[in-house]
PDB file of the backbone (N, CA, C, O) and the ligand in Angstrom, with CONECT records:
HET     ZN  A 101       1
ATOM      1  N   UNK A   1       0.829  -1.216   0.000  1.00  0.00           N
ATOM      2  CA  UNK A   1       0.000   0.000   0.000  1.00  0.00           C
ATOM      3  C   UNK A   1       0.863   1.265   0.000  1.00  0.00           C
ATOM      4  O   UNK A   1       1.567   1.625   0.943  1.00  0.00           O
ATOM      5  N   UNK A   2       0.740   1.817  -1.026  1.00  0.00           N
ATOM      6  CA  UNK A   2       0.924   3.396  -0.772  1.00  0.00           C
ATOM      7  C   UNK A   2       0.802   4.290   0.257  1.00  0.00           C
ATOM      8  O   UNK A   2      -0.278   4.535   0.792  1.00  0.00           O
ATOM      9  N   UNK A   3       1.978   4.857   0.606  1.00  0.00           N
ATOM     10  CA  UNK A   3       1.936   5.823   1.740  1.00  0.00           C
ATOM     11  C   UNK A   3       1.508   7.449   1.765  1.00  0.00           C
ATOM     12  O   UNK A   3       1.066   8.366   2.458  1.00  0.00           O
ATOM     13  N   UNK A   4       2.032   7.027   0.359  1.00  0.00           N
ATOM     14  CA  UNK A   4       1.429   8.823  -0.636  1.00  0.00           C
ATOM     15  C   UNK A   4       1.715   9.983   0.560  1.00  0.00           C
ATOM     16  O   UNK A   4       0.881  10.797   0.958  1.00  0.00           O
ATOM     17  N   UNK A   5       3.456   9.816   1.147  1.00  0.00           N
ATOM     18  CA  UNK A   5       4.012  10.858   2.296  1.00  0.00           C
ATOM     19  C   UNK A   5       4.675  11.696   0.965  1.00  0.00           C
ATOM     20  O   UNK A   5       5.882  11.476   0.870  1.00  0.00           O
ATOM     21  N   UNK A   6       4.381  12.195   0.394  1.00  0.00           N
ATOM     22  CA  UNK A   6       5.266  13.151  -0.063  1.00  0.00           C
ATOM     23  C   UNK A   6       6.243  14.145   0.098  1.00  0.00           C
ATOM     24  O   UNK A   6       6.061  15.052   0.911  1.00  0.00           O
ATOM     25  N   UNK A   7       7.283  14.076  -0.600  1.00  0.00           N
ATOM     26  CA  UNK A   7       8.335  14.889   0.181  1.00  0.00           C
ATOM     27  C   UNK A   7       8.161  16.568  -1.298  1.00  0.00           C
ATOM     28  O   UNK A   7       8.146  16.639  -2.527  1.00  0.00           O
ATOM     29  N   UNK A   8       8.079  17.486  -0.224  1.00  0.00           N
ATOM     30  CA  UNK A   8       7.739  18.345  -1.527  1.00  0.00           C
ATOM     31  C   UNK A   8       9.013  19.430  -1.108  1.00  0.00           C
ATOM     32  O   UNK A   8       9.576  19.839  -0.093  1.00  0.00           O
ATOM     33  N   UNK A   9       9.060  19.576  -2.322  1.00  0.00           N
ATOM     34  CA  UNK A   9      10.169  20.797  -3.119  1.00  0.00           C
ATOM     35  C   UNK A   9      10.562  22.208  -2.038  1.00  0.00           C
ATOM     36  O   UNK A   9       9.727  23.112  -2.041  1.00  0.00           O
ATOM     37  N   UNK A  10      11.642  22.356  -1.259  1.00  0.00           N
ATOM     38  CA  UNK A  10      11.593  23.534  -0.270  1.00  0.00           C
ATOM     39  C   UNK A  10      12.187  24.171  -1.048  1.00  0.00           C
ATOM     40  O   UNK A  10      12.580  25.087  -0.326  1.00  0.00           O
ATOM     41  N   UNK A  11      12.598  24.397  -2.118  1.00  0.00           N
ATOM     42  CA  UNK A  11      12.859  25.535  -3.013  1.00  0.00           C
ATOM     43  C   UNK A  11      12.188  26.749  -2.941  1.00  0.00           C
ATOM     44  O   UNK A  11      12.713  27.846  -2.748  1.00  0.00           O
ATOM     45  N   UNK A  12      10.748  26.461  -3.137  1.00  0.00           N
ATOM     46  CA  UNK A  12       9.787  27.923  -3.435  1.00  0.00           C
ATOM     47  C   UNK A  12       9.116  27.586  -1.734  1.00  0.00           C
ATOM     48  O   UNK A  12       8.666  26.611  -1.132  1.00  0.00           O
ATOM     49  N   UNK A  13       9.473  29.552  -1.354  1.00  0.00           N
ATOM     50  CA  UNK A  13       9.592  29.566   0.073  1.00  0.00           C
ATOM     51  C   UNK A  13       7.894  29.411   0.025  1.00  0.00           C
ATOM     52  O   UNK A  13       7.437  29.528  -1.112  1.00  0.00           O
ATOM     53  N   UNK A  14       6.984  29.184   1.013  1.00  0.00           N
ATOM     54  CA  UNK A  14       5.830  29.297   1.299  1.00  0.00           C
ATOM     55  C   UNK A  14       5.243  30.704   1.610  1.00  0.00           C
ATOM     56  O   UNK A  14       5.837  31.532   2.301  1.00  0.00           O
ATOM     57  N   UNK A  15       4.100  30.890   1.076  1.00  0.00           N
ATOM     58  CA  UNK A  15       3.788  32.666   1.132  1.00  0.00           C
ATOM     59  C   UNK A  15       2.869  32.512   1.834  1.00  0.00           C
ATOM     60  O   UNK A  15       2.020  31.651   1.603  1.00  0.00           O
ATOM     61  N   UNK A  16       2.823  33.352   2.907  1.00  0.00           N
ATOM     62  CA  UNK A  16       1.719  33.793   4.121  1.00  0.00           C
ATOM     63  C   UNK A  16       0.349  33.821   2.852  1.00  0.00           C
ATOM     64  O   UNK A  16       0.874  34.486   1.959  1.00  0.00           O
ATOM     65  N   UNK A  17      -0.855  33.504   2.432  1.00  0.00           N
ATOM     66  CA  UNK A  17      -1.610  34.359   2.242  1.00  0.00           C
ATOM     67  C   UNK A  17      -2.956  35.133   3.319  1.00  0.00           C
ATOM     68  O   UNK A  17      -3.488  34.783   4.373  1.00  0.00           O
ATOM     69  N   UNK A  18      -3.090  36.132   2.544  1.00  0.00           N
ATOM     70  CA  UNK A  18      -4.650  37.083   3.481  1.00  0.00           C
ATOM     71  C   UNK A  18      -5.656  36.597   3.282  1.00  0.00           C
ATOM     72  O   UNK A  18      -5.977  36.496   2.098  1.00  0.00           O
ATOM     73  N   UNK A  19      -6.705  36.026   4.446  1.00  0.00           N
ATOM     74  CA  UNK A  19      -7.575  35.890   4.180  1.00  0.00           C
ATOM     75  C   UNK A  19      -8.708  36.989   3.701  1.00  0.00           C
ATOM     76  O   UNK A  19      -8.725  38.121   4.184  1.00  0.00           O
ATOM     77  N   UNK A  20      -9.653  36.547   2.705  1.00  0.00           N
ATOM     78  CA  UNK A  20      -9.928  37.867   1.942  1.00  0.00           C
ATOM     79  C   UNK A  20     -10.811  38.467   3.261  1.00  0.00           C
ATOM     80  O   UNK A  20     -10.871  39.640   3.632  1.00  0.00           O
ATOM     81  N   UNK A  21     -11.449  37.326   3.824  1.00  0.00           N
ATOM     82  CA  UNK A  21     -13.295  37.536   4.632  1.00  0.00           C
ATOM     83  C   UNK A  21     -12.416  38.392   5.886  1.00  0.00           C
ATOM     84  O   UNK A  21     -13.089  39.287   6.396  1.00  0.00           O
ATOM     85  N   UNK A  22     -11.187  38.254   6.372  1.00  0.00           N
ATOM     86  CA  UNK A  22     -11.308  38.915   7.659  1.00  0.00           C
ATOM     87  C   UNK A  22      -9.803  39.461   7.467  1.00  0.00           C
ATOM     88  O   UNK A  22      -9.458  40.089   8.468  1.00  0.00           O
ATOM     89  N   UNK A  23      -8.818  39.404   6.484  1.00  0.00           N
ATOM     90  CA  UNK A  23      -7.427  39.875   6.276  1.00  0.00           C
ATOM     91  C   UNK A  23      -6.418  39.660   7.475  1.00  0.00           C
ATOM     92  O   UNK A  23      -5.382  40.108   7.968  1.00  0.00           O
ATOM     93  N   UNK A  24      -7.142  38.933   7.587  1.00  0.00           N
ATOM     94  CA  UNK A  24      -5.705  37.961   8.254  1.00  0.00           C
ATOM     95  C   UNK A  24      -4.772  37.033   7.804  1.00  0.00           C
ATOM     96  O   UNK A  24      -4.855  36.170   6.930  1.00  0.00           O
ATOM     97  N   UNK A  25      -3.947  37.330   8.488  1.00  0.00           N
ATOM     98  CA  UNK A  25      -2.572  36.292   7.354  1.00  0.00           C
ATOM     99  C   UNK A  25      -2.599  35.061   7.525  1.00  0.00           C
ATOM    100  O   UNK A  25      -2.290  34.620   8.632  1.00  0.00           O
ATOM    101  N   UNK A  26      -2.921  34.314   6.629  1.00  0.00           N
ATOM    102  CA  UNK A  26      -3.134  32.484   6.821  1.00  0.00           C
ATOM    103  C   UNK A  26      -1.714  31.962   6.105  1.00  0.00           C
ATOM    104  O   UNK A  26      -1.418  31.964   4.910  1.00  0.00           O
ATOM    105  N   UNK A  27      -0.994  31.544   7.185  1.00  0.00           N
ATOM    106  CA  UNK A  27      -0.211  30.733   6.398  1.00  0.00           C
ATOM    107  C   UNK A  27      -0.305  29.580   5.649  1.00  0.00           C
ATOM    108  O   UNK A  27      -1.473  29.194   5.665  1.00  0.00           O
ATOM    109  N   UNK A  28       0.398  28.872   5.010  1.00  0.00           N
ATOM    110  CA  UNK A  28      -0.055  28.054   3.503  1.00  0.00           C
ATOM    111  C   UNK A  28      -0.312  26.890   4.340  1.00  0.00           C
ATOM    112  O   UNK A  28      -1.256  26.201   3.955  1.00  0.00           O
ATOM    113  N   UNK A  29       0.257  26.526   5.321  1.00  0.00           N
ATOM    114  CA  UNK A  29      -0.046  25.329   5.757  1.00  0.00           C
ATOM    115  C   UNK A  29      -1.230  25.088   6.858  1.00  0.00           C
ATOM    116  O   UNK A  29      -1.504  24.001   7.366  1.00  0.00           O
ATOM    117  N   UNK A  30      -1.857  26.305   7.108  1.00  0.00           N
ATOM    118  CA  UNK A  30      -2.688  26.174   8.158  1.00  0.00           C
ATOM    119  C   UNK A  30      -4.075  26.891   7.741  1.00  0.00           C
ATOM    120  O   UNK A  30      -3.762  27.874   7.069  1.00  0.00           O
ATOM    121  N   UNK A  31      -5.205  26.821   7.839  1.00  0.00           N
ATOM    122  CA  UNK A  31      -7.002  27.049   7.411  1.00  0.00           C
ATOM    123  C   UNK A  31      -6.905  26.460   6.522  1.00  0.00           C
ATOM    124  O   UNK A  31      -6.184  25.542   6.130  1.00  0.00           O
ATOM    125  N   UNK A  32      -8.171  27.370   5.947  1.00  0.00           N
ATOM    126  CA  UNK A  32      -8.744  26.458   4.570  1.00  0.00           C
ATOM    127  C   UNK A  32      -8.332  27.245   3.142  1.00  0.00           C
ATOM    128  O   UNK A  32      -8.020  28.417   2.929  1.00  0.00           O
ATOM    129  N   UNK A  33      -8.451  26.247   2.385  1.00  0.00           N
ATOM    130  CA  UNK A  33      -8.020  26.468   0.653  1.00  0.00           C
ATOM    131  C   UNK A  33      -9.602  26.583   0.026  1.00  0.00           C
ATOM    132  O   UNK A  33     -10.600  25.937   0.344  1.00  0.00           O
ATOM    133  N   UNK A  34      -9.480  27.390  -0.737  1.00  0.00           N
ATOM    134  CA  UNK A  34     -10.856  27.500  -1.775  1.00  0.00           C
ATOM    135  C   UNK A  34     -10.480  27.972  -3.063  1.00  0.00           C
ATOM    136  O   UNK A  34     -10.224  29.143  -3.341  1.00  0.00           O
ATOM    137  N   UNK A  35     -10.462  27.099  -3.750  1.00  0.00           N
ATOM    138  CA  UNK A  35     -10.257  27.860  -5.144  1.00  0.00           C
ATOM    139  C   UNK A  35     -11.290  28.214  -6.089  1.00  0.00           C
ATOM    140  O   UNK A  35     -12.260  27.630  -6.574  1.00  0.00           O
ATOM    141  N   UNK A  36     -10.544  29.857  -6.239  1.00  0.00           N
ATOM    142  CA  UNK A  36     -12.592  30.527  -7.050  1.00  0.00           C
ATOM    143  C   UNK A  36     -11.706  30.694  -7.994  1.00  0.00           C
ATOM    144  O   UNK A  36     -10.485  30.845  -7.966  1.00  0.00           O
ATOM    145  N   UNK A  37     -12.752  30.629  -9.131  1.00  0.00           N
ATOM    146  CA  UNK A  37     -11.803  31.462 -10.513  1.00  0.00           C
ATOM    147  C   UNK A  37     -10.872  31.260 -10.616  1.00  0.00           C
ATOM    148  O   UNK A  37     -10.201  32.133 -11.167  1.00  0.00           O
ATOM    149  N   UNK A  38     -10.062  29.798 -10.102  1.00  0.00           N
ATOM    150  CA  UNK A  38      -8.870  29.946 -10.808  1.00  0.00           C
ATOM    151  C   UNK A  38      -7.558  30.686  -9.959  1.00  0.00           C
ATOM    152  O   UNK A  38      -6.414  30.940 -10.339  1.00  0.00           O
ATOM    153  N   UNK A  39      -8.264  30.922  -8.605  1.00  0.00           N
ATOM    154  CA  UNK A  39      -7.360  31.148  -7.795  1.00  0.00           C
ATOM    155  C   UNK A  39      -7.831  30.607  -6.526  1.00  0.00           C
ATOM    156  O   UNK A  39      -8.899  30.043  -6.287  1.00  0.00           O
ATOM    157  N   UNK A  40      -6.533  30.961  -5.498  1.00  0.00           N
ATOM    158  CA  UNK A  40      -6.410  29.796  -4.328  1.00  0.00           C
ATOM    159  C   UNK A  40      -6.623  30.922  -3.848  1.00  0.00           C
ATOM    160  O   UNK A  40      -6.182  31.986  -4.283  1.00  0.00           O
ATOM    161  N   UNK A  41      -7.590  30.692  -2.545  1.00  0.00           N
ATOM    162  CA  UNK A  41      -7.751  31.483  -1.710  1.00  0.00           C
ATOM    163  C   UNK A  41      -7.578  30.737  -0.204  1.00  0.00           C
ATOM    164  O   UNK A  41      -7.786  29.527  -0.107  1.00  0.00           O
ATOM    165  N   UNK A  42      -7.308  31.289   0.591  1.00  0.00           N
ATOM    166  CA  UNK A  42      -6.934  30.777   1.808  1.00  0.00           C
ATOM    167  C   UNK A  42      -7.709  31.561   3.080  1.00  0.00           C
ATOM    168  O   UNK A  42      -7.869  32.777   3.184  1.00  0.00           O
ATOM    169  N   UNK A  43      -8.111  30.593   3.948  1.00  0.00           N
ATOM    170  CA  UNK A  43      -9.343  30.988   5.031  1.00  0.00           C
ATOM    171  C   UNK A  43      -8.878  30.422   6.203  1.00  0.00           C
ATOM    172  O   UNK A  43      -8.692  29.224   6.415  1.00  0.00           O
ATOM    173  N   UNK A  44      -8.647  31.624   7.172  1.00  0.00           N
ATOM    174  CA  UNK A  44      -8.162  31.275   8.712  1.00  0.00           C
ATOM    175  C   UNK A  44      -8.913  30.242   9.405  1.00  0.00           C
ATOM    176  O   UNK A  44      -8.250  29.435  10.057  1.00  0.00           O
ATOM    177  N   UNK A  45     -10.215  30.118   9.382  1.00  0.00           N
ATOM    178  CA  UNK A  45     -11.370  29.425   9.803  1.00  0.00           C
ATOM    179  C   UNK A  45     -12.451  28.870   9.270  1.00  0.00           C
ATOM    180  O   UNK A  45     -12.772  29.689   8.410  1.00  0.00           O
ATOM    181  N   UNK A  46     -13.266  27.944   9.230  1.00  0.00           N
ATOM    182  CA  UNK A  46     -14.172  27.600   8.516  1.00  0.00           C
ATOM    183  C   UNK A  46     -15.071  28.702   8.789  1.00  0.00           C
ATOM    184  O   UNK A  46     -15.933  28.692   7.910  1.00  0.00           O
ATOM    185  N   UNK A  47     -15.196  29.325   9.327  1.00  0.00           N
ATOM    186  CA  UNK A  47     -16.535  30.530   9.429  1.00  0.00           C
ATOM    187  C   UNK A  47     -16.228  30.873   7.993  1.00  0.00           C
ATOM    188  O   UNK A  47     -16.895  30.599   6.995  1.00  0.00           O
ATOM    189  N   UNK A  48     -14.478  31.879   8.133  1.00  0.00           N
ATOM    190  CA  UNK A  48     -14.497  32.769   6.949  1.00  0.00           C
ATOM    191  C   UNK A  48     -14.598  32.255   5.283  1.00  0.00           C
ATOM    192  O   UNK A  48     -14.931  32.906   4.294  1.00  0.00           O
ATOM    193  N   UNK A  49     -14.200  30.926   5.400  1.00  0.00           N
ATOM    194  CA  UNK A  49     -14.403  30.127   3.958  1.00  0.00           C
ATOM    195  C   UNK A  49     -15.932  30.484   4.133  1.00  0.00           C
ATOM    196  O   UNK A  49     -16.264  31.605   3.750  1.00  0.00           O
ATOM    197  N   UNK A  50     -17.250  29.358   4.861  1.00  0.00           N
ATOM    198  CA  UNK A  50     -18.491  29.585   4.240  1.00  0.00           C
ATOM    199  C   UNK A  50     -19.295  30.863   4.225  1.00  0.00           C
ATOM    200  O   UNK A  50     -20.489  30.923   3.931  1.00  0.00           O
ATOM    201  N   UNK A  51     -18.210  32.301   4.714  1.00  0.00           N
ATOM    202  CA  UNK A  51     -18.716  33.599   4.531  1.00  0.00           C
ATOM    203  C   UNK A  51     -17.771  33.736   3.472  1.00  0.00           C
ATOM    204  O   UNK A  51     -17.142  34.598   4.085  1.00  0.00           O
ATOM    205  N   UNK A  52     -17.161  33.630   2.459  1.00  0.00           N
ATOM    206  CA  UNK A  52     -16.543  33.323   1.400  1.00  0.00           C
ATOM    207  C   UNK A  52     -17.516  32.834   0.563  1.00  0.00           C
ATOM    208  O   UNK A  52     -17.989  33.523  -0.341  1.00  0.00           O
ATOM    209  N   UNK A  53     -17.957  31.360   0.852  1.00  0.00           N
ATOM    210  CA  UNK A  53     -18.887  30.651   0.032  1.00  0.00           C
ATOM    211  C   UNK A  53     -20.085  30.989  -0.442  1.00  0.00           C
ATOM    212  O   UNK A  53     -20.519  30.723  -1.563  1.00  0.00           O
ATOM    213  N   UNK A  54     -20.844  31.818   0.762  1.00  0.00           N
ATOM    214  CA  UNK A  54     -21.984  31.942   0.491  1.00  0.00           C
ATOM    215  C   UNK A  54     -21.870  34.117  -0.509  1.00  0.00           C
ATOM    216  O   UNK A  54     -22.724  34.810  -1.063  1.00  0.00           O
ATOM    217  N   UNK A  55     -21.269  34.200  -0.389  1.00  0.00           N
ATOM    218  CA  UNK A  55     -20.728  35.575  -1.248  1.00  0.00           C
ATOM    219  C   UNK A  55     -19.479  35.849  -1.676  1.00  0.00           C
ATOM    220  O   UNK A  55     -18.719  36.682  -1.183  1.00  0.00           O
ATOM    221  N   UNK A  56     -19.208  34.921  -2.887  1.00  0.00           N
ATOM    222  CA  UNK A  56     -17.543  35.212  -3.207  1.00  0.00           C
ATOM    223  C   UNK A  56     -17.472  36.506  -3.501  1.00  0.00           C
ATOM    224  O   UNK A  56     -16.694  37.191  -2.836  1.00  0.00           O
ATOM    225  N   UNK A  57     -18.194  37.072  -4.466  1.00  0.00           N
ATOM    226  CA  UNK A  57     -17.555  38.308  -5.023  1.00  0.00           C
ATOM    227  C   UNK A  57     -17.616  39.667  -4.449  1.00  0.00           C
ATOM    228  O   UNK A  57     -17.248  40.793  -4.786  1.00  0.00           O
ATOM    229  N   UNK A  58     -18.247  39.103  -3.414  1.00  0.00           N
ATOM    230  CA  UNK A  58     -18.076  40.106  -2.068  1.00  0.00           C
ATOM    231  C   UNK A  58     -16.585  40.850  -1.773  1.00  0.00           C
ATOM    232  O   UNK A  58     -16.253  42.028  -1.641  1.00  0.00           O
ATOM    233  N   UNK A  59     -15.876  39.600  -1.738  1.00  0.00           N
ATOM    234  CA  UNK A  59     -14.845  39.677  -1.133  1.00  0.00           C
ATOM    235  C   UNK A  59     -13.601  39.490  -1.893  1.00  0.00           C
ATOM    236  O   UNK A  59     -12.484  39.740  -1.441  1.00  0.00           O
ATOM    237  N   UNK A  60     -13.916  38.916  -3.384  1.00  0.00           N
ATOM    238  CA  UNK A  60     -13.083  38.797  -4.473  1.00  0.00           C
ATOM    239  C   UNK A  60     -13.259  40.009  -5.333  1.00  0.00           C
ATOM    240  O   UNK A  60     -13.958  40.090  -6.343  1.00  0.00           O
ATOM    241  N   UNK A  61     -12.095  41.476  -4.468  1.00  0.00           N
ATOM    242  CA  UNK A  61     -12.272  42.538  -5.306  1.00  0.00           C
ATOM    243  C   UNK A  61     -11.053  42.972  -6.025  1.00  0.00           C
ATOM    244  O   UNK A  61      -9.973  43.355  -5.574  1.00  0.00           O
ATOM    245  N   UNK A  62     -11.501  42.816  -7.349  1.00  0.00           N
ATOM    246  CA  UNK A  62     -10.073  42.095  -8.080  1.00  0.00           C
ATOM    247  C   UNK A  62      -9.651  43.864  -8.557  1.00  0.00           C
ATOM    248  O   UNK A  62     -10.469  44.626  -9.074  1.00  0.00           O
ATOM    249  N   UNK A  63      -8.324  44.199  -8.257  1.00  0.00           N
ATOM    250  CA  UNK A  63      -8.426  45.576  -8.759  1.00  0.00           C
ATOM    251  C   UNK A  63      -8.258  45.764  -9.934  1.00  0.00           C
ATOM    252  O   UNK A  63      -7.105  45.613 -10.340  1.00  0.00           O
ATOM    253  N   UNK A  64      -9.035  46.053 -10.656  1.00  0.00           N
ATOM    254  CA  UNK A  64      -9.148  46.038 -12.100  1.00  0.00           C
ATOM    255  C   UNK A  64      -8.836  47.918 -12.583  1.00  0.00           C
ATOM    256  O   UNK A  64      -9.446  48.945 -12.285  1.00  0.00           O
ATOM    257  N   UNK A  65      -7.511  47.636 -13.501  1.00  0.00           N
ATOM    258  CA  UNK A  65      -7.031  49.152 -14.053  1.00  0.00           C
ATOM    259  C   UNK A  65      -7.831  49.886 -14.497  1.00  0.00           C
ATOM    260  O   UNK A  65      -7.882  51.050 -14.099  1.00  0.00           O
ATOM    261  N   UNK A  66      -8.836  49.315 -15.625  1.00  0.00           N
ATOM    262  CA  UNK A  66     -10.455  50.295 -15.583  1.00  0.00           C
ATOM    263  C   UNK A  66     -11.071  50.692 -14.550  1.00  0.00           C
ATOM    264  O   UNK A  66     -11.261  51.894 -14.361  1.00  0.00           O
ATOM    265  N   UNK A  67     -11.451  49.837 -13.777  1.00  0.00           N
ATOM    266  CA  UNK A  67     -12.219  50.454 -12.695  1.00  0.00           C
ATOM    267  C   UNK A  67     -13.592  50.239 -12.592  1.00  0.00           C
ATOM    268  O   UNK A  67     -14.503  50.483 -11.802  1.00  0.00           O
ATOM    269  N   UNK A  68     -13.359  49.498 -14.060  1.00  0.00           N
ATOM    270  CA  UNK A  68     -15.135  49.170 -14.206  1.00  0.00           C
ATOM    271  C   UNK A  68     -16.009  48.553 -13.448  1.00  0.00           C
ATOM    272  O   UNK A  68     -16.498  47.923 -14.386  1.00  0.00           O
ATOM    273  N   UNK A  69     -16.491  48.275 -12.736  1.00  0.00           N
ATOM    274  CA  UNK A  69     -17.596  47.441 -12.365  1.00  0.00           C
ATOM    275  C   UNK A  69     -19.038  47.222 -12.952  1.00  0.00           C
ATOM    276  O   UNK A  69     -20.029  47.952 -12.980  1.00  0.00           O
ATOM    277  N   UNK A  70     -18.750  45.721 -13.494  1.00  0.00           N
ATOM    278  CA  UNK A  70     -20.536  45.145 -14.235  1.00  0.00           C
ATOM    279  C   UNK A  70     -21.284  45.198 -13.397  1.00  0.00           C
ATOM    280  O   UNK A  70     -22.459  44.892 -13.599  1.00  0.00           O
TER     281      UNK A  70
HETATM  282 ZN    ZN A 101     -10.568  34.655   8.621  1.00  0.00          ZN2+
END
């Protein structure tokens, strides 16, 4: 049986990310992962993922050089 322990690459350092719902710094190895659109988002707590979930684009405010908003 497979142990599937992977030994992964310490080359590329690990990046703190912000959680969007409360901007706190989640490091890569600790909350939750959600990927919207094609990006990874990272959540200190399950609260802030399903306040994430239930309104992504709340909180996915992508700064766009136009400025436009649909
Ligand atoms: Zn949070």
């Amino acid at each position: 049986m497979a142990h599937g322990h992977h030994k992964e690459q310490t080359s590329e350092q690990p990046k703190a990310i912000i959680d969007p719902v409360c901007n706190k710094v989640v490091e890569v190895d600790e909350g939750y992962g959600k990927l919207h659109d094609g990006e990874l988002y990272r959540f200190c707590s399950k609260e802030c993922l399903d306040k994430f979930d239930v309104d992504p684009v709340k909180y996915v405010t992508k700064t766009d050089a136009t400025g436009a908003l649909k």
